[in-house]
N, C-alpha and C positions, 0 to 999 in steps of 0.2 A: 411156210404157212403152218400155223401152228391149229392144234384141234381140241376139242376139250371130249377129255375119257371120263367116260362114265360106268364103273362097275356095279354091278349089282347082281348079288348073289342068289336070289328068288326065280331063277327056272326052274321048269316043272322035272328036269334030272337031279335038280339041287348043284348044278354047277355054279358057273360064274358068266355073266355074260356081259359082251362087251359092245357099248354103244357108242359109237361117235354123235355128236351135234355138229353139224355144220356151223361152220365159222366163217365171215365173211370179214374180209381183211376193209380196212379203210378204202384204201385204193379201188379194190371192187365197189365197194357201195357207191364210192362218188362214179364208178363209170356207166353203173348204173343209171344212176340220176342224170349222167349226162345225156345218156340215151333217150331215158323218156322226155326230157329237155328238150331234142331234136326233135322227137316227134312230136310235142308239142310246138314245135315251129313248123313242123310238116302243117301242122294242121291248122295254122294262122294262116298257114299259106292258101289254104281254101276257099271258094265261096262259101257264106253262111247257108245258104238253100244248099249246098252242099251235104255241108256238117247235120243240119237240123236230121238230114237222111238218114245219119251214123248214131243215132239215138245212146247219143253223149250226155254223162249228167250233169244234170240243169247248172252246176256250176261253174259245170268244167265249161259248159257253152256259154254262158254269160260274161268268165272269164274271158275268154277268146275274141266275143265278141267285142269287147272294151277295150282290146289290140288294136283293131279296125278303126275307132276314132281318138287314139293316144298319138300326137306329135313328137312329142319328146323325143328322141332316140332314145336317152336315159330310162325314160321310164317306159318303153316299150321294153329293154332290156329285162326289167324288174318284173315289168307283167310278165314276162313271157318265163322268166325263172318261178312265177309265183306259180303258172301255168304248168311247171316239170312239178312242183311239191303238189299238186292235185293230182298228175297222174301217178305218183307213188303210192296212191291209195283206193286207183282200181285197176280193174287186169287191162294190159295194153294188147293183149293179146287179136280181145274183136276186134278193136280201132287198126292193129297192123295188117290187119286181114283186110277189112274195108278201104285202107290206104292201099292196097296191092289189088284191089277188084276194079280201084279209079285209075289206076294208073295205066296198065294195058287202054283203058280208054279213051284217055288222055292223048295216048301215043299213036290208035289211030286215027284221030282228027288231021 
């Protein structure tokens, strides 16, 4: 894996200081994206009275919601890819939380 260095000589001793950026390889991004993928199928998996609880934004639920009545296989597939490129653009972080508070519940019914 490779990194990209960044020197620059303006510390406050007048040395040199050395910064990495974080690089993220192809491979990781798309595993990324496969992950929020997943949990965007977690979350098809749900009822909508559900989801409405997990205060999802409004497109990301609309989205989901238009899962619900697609026959297609084909194109539930697409929705549901279109579904992973909306959660790459907020934190999956509450939604994983809130998936893990239903799920204990789920388990004792």
């Amino acid at each position: 894996m490779f990194t990209a260095l960044n020197l620059e000589p303006s510390t406050p001793e007048g040395g040199a200081c050395l910064m990495v950026a974080e690089y993220k390889s192809r491979t990781q991004k798309k595993k990324e994206d496969r992950a929020l993928q997943r949990l965007g199928e977690q979350l098809v998996n749900l009822p909508i009275g559900l989801l409405e609880t997990m205060e999802l934004p409004d497109e990301l639920l609309a989205a989901i919601e238009l899962v619900h009545n697609i026959k297609s296989r084909s194109a539930k597939r697409r929705q549901i890819q279109y579904i992973g490129a909306l959660m790459r653009h907020i934190d999956p972080q509450p939604i994983i939380a809130a998936l893990e508070r239903i799920r204990p519940a789920a388990t004792r019914k």
